[in-house]
PQR file with spaces between the fields and no chain letter, atoms N, CA, C, O and H, PARSE charges and radii, in Angstrom:
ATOM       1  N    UNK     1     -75.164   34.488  114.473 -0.4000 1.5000
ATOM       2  CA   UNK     1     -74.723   33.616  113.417 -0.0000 2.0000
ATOM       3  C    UNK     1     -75.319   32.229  113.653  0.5500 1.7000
ATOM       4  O    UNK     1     -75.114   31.670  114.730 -0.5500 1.4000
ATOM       5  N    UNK     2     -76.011   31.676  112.742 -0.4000 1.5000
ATOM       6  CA   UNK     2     -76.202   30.593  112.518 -0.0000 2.0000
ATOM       7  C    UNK     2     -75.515   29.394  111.466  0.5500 1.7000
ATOM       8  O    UNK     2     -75.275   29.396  110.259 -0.5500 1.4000
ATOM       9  H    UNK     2     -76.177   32.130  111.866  0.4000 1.0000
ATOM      10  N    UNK     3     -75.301   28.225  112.726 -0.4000 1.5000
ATOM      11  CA   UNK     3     -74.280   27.057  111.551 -0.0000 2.0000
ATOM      12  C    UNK     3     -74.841   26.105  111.401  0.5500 1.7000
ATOM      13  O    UNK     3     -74.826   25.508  112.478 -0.5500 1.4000
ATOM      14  H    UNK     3     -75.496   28.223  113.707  0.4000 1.0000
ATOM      15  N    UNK     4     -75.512   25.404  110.468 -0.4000 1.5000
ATOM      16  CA   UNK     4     -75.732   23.915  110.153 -0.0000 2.0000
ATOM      17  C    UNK     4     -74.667   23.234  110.158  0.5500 1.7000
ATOM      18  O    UNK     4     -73.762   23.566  109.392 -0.5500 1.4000
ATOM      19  H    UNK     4     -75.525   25.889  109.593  0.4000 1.0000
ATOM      20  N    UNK     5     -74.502   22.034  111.083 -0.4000 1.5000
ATOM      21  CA   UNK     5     -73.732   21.101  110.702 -0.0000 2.0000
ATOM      22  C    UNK     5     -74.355   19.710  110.473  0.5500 1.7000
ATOM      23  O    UNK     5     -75.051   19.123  111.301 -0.5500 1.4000
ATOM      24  H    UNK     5     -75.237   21.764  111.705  0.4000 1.0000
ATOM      25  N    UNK     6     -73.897   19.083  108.797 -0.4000 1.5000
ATOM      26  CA   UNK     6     -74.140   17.780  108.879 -0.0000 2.0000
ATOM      27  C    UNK     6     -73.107   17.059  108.306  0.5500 1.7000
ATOM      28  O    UNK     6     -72.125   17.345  107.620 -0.5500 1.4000
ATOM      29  H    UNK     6     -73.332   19.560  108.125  0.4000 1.0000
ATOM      30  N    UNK     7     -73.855   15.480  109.025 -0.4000 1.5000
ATOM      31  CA   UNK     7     -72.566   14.859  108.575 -0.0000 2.0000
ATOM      32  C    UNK     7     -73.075   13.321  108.037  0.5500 1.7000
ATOM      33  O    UNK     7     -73.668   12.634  108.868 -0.5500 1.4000
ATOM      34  H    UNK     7     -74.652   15.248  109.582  0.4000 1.0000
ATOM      35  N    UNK     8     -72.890   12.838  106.857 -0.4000 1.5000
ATOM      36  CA   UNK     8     -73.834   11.364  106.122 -0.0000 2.0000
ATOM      37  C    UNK     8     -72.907   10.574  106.317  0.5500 1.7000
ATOM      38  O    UNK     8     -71.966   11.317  106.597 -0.5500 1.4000
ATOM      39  H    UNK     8     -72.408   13.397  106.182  0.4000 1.0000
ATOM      40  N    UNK     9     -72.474    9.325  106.362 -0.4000 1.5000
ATOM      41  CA   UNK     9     -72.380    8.263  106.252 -0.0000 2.0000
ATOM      42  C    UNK     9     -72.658    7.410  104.922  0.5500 1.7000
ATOM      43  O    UNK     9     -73.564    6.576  104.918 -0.5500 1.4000
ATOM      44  H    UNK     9     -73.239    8.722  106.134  0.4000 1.0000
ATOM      45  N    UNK    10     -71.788    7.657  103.694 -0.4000 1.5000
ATOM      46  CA   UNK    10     -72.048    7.185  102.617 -0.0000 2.0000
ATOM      47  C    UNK    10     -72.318    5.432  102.611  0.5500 1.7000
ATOM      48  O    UNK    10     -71.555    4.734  103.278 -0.5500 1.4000
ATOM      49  H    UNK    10     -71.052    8.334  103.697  0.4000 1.0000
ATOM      50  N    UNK    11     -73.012    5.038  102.124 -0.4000 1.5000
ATOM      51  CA   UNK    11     -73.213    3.487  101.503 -0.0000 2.0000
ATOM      52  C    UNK    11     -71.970    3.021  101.145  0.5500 1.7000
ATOM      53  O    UNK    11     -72.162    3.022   99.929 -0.5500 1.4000
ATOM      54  H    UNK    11     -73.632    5.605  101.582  0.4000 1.0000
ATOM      55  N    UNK    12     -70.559    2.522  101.302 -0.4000 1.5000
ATOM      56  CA   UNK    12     -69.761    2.139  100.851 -0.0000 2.0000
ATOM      57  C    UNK    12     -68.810    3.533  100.090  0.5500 1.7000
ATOM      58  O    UNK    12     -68.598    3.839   98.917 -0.5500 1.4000
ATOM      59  H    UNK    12     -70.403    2.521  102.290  0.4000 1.0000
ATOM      60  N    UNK    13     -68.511    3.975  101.055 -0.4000 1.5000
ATOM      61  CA   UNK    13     -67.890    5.265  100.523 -0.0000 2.0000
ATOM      62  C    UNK    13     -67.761    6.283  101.574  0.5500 1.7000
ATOM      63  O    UNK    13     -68.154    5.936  102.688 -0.5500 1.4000
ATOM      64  H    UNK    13     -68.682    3.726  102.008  0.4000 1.0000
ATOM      65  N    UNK    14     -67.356    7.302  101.462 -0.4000 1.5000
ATOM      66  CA   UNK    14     -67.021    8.316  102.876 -0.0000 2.0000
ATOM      67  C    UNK    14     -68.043    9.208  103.481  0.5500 1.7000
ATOM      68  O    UNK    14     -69.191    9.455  103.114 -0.5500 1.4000
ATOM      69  H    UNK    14     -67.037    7.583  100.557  0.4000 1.0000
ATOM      70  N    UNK    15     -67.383    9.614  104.453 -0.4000 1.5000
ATOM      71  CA   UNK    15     -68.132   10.406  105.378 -0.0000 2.0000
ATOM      72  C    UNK    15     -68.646   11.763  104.850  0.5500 1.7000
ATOM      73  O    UNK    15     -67.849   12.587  105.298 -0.5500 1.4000
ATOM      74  H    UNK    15     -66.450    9.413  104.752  0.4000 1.0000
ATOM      75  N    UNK    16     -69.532   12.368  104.160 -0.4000 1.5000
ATOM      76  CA   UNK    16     -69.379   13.491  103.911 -0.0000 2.0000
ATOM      77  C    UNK    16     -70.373   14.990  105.250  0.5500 1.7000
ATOM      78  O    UNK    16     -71.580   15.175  105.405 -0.5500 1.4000
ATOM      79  H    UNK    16     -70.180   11.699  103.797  0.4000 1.0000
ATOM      80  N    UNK    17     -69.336   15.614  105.820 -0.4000 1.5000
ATOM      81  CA   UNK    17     -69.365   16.516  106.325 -0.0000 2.0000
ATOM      82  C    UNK    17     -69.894   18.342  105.548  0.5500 1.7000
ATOM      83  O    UNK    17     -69.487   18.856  104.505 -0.5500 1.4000
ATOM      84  H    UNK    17     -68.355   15.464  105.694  0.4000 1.0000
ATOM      85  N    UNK    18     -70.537   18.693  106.203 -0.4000 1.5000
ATOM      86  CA   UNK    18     -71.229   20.044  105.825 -0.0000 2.0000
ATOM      87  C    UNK    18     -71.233   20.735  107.179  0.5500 1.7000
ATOM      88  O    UNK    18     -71.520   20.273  108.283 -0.5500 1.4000
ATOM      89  H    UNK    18     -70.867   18.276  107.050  0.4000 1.0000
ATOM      90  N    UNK    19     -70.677   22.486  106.666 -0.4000 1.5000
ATOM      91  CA   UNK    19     -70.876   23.436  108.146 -0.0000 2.0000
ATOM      92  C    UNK    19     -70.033   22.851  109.143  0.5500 1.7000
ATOM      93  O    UNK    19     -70.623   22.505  110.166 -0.5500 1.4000
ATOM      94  H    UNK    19     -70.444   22.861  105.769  0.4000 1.0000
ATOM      95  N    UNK    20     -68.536   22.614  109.087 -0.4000 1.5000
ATOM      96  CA   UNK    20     -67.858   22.209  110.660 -0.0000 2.0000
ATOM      97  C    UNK    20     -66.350   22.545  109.600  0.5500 1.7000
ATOM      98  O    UNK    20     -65.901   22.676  108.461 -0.5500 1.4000
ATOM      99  H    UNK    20     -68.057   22.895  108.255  0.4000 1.0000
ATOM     100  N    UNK    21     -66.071   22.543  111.132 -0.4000 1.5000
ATOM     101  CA   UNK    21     -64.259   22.964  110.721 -0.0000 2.0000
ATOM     102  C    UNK    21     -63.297   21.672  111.587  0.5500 1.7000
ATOM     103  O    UNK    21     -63.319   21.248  112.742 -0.5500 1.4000
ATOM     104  H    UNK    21     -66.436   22.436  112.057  0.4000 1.0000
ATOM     105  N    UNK    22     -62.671   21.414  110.641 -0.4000 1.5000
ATOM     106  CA   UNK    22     -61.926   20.118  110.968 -0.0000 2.0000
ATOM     107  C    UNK    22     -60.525   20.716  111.508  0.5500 1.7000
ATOM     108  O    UNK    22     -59.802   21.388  110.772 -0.5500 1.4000
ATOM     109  H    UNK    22     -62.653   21.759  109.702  0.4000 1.0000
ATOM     110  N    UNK    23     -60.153   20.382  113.023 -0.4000 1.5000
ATOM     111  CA   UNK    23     -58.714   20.561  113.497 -0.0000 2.0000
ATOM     112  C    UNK    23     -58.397   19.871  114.081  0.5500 1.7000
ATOM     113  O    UNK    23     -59.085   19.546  115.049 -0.5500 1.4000
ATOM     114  H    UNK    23     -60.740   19.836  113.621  0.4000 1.0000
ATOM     115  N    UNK    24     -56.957   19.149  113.774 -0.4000 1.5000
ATOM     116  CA   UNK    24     -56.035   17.710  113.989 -0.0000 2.0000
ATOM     117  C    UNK    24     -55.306   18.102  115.674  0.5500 1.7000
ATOM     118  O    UNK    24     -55.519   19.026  116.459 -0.5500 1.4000
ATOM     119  H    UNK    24     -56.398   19.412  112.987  0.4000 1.0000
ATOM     120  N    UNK    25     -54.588   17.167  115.707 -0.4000 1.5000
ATOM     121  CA   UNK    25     -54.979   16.556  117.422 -0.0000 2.0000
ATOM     122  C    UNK    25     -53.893   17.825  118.146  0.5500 1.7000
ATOM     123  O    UNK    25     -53.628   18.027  119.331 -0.5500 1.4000
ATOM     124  H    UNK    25     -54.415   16.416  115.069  0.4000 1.0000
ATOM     125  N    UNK    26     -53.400   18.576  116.836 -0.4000 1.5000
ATOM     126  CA   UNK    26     -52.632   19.739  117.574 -0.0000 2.0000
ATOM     127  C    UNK    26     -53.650   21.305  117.921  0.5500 1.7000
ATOM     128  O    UNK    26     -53.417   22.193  118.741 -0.5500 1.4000
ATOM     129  H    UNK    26     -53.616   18.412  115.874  0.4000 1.0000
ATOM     130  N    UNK    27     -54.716   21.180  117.009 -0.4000 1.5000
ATOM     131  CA   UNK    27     -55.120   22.379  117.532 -0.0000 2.0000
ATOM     132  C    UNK    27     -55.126   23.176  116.040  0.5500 1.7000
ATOM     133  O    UNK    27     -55.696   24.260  115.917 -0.5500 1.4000
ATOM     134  H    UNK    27     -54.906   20.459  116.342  0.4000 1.0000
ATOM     135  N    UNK    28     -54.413   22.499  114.900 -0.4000 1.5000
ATOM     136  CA   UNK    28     -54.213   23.370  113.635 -0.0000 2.0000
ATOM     137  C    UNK    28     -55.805   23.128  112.784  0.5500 1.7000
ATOM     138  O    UNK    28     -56.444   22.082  112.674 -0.5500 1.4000
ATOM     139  H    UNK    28     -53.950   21.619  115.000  0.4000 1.0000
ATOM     140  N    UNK    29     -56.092   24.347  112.323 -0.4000 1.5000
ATOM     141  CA   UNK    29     -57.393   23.993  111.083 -0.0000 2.0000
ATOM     142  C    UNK    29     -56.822   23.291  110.408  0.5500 1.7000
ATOM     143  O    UNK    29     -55.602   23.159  110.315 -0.5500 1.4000
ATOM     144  H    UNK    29     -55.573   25.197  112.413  0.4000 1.0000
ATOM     145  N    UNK    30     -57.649   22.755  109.857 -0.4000 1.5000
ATOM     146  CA   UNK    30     -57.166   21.647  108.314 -0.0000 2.0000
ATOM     147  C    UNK    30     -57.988   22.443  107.315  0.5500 1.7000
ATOM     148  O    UNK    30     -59.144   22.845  107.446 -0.5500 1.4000
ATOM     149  H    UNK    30     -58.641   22.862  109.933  0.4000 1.0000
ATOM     150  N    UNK    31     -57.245   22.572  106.399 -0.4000 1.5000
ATOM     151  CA   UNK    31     -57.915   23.456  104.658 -0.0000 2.0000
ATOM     152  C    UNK    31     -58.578   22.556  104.619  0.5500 1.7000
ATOM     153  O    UNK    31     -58.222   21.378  104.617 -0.5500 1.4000
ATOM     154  H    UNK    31     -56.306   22.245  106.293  0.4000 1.0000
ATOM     155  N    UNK    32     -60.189   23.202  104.562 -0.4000 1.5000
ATOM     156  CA   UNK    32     -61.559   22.448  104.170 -0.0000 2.0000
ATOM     157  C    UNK    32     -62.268   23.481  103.389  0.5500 1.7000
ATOM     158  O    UNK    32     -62.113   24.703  103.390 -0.5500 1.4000
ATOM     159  H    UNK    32     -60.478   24.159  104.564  0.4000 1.0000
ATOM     160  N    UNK    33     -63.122   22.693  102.687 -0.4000 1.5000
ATOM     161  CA   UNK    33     -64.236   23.486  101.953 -0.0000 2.0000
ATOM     162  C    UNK    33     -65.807   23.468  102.753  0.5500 1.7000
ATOM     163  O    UNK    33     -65.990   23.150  103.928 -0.5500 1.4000
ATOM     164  H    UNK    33     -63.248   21.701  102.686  0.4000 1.0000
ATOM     165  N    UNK    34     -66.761   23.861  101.855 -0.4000 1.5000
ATOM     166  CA   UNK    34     -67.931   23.623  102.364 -0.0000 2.0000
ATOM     167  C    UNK    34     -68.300   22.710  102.866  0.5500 1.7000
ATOM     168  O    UNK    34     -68.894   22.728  103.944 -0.5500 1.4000
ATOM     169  H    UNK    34     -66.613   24.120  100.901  0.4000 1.0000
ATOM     170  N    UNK    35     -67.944   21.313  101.965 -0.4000 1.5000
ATOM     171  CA   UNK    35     -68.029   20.117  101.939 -0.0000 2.0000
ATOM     172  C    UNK    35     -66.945   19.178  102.282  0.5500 1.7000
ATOM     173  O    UNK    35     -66.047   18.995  101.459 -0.5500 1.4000
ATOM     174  H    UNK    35     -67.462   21.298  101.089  0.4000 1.0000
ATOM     175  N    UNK    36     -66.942   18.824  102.934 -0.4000 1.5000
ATOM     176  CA   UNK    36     -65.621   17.738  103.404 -0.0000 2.0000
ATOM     177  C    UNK    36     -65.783   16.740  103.106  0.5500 1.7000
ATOM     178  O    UNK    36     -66.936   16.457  103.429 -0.5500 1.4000
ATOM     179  H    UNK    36     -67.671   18.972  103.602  0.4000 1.0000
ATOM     180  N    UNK    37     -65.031   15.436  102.364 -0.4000 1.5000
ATOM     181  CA   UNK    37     -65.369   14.237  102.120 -0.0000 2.0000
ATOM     182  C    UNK    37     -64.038   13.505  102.995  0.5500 1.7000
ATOM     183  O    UNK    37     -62.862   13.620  102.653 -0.5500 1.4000
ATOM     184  H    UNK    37     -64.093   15.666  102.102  0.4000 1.0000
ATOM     185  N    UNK    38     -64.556   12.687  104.268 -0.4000 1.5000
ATOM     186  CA   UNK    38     -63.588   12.105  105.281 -0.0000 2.0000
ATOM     187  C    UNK    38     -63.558   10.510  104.968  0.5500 1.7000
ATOM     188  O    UNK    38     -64.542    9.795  105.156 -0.5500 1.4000
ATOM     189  H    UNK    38     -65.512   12.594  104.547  0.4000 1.0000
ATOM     190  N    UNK    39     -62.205    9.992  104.424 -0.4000 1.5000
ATOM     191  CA   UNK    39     -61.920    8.864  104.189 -0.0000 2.0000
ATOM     192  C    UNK    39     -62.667    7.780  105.691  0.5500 1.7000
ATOM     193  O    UNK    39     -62.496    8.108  106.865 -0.5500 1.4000
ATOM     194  H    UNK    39     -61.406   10.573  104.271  0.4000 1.0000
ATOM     195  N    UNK    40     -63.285    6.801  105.354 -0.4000 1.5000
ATOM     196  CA   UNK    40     -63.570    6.139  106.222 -0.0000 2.0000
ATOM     197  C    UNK    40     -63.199    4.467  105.531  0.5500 1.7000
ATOM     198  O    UNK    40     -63.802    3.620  106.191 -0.5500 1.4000
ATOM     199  H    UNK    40     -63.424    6.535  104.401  0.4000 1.0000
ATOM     200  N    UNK    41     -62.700    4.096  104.845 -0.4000 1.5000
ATOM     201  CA   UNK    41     -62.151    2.773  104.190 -0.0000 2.0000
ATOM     202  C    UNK    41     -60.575    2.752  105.000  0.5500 1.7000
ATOM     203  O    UNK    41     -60.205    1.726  105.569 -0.5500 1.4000
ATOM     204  H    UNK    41     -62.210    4.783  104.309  0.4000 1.0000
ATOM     205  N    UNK    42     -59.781    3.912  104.975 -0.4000 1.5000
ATOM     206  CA   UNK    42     -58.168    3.358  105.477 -0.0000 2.0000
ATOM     207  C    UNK    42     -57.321    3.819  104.354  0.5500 1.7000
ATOM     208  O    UNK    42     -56.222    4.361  104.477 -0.5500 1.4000
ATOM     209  H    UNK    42     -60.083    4.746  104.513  0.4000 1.0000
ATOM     210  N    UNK    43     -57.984    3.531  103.158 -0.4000 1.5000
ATOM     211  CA   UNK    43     -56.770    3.199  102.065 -0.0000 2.0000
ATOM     212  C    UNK    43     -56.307    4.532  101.391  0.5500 1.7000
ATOM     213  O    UNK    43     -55.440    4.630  100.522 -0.5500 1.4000
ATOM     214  H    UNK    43     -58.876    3.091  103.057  0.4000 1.0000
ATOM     215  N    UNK    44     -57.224    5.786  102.087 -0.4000 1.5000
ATOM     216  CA   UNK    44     -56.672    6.475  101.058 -0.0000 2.0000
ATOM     217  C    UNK    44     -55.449    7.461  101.588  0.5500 1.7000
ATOM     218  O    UNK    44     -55.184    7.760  102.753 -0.5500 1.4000
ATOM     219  H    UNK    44     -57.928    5.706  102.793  0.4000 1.0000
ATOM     220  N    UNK    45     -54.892    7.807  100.555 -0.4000 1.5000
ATOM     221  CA   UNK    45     -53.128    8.094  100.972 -0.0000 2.0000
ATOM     222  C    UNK    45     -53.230   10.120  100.717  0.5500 1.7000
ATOM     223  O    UNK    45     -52.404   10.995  100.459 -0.5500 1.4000
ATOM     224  H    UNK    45     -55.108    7.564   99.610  0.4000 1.0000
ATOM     225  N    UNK    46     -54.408   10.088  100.921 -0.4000 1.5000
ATOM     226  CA   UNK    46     -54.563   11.777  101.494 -0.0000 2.0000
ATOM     227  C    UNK    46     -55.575   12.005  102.580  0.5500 1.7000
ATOM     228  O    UNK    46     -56.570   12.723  102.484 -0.5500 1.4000
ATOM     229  H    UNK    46     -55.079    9.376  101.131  0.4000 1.0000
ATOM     230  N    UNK    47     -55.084   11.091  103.943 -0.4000 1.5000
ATOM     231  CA   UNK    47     -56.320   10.895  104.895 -0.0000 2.0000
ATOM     232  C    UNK    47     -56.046   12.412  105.551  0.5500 1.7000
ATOM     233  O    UNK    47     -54.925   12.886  105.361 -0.5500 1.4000
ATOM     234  H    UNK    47     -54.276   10.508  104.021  0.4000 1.0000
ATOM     235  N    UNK    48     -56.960   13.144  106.267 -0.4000 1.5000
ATOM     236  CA   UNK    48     -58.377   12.183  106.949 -0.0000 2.0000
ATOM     237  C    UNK    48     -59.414   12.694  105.770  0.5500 1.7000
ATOM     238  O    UNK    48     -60.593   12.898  106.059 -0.5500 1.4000
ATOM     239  H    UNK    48     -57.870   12.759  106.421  0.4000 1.0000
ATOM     240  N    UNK    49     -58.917   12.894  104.419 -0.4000 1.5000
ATOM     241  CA   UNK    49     -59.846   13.220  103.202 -0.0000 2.0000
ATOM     242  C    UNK    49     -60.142   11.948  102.306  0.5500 1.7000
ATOM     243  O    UNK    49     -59.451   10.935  102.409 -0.5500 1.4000
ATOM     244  H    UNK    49     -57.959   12.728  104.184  0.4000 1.0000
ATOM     245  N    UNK    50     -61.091   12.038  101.516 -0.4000 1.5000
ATOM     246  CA   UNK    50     -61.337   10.857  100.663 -0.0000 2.0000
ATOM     247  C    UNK    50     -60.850   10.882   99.366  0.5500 1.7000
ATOM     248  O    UNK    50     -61.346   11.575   98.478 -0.5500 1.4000
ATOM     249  H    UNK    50     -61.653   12.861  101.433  0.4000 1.0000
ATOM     250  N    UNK    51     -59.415    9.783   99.157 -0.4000 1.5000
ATOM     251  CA   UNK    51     -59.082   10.376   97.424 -0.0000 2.0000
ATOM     252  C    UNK    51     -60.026    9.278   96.100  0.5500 1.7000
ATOM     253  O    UNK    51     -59.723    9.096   94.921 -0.5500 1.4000
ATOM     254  H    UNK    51     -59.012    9.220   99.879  0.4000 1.0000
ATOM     255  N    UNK    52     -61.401    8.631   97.029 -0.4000 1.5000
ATOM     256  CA   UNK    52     -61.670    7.953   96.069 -0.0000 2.0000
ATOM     257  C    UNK    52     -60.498    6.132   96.290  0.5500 1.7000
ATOM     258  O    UNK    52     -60.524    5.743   95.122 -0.5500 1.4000
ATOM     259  H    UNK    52     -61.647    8.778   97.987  0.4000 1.0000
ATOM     260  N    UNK    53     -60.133    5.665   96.631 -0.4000 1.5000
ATOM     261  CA   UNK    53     -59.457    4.507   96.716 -0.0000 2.0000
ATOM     262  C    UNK    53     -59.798    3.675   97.504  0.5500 1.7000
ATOM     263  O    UNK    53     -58.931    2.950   97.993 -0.5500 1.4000
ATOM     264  H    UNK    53     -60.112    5.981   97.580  0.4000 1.0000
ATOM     265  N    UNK    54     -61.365    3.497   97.926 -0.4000 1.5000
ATOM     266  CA   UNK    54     -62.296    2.763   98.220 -0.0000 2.0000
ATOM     267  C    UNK    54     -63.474    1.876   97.478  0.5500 1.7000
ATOM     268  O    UNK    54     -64.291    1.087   97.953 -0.5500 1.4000
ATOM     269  H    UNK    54     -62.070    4.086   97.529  0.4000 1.0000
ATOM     270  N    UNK    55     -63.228    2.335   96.075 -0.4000 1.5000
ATOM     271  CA   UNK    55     -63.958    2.339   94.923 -0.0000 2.0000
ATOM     272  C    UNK    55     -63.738    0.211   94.739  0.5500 1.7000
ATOM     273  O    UNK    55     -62.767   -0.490   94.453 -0.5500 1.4000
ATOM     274  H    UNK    55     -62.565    2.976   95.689  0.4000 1.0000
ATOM     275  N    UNK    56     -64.848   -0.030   95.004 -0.4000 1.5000
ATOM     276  CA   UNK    56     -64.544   -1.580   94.924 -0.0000 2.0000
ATOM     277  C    UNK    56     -63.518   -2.711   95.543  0.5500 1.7000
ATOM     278  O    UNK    56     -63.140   -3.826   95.184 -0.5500 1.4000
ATOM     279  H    UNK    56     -65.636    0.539   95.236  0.4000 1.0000
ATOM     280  N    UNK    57     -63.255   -1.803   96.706 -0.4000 1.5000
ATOM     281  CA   UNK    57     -62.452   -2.451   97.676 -0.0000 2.0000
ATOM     282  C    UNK    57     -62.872   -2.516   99.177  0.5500 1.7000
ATOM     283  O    UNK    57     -62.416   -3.175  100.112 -0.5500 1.4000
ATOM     284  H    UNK    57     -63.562   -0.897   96.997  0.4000 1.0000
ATOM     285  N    UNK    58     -64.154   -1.386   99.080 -0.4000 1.5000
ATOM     286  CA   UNK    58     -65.055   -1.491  100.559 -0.0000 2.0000
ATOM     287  C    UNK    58     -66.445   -1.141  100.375  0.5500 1.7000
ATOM     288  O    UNK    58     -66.940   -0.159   99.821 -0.5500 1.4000
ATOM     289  H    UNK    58     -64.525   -0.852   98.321  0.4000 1.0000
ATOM     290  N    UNK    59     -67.204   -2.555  101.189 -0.4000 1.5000
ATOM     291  CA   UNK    59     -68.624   -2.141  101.321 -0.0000 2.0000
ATOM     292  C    UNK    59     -68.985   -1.837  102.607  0.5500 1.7000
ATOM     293  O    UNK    59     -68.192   -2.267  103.445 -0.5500 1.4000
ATOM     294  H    UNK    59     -66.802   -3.353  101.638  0.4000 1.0000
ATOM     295  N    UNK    60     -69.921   -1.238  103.028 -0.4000 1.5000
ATOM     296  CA   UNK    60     -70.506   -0.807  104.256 -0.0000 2.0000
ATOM     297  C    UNK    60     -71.580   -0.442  104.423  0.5500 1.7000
ATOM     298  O    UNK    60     -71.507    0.756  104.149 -0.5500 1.4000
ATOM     299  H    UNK    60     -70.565   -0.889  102.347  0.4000 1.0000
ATOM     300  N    UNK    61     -72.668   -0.674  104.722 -0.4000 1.5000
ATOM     301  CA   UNK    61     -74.127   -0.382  104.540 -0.0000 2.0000
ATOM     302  C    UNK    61     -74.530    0.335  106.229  0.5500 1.7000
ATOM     303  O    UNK    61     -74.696   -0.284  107.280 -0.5500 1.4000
ATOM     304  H    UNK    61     -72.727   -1.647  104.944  0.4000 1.0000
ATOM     305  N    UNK    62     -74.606    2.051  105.942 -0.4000 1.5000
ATOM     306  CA   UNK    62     -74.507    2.163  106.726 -0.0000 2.0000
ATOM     307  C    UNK    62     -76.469    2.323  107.089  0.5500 1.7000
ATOM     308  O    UNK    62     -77.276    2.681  106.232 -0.5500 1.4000
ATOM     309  H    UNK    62     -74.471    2.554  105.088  0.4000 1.0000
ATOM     310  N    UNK    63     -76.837    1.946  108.557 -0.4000 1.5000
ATOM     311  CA   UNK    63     -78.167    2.145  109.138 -0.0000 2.0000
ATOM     312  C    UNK    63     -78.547    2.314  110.251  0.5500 1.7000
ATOM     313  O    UNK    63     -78.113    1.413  110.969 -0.5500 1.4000
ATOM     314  H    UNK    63     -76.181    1.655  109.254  0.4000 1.0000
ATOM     315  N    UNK    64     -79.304    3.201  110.923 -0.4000 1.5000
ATOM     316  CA   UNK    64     -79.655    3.415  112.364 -0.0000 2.0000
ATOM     317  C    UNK    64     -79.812    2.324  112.731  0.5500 1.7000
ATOM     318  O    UNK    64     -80.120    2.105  113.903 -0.5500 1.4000
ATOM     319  H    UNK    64     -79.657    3.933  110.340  0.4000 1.0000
């Protein structure tokens, strides 16, 4: 079996994850899809997912 995993660093916006399985500090999977979009602003109130509530309230330019 072969897995790609990637993971971007949006421009002012979230983390989006591909190919990985997300499990919280107990050991439980977290319901994910293909695509994971991981809040990285704070604000959003369905963390560690992105509900969008970063939208003109955080910039971040992300660069090697």
């Amino acid at each position: 079996m072969i897995i790609i995993a990637e993971v971007k660093f949006l421009d002012n916006g979230p983390i989006v994850a591909t190919g990985v399985t997300l499990v919280d500090g107990e050991g439980n999977q977290l319901d994910s899809k293909a695509e994971v979009y991981l809040c990285r602003c704070g604000l959003s109130k369905n963390k560690p997912f992105c509900d969008g509530s970063h939208k003109n309230k955080f910039e971040s330019t992300v660069r090697a």
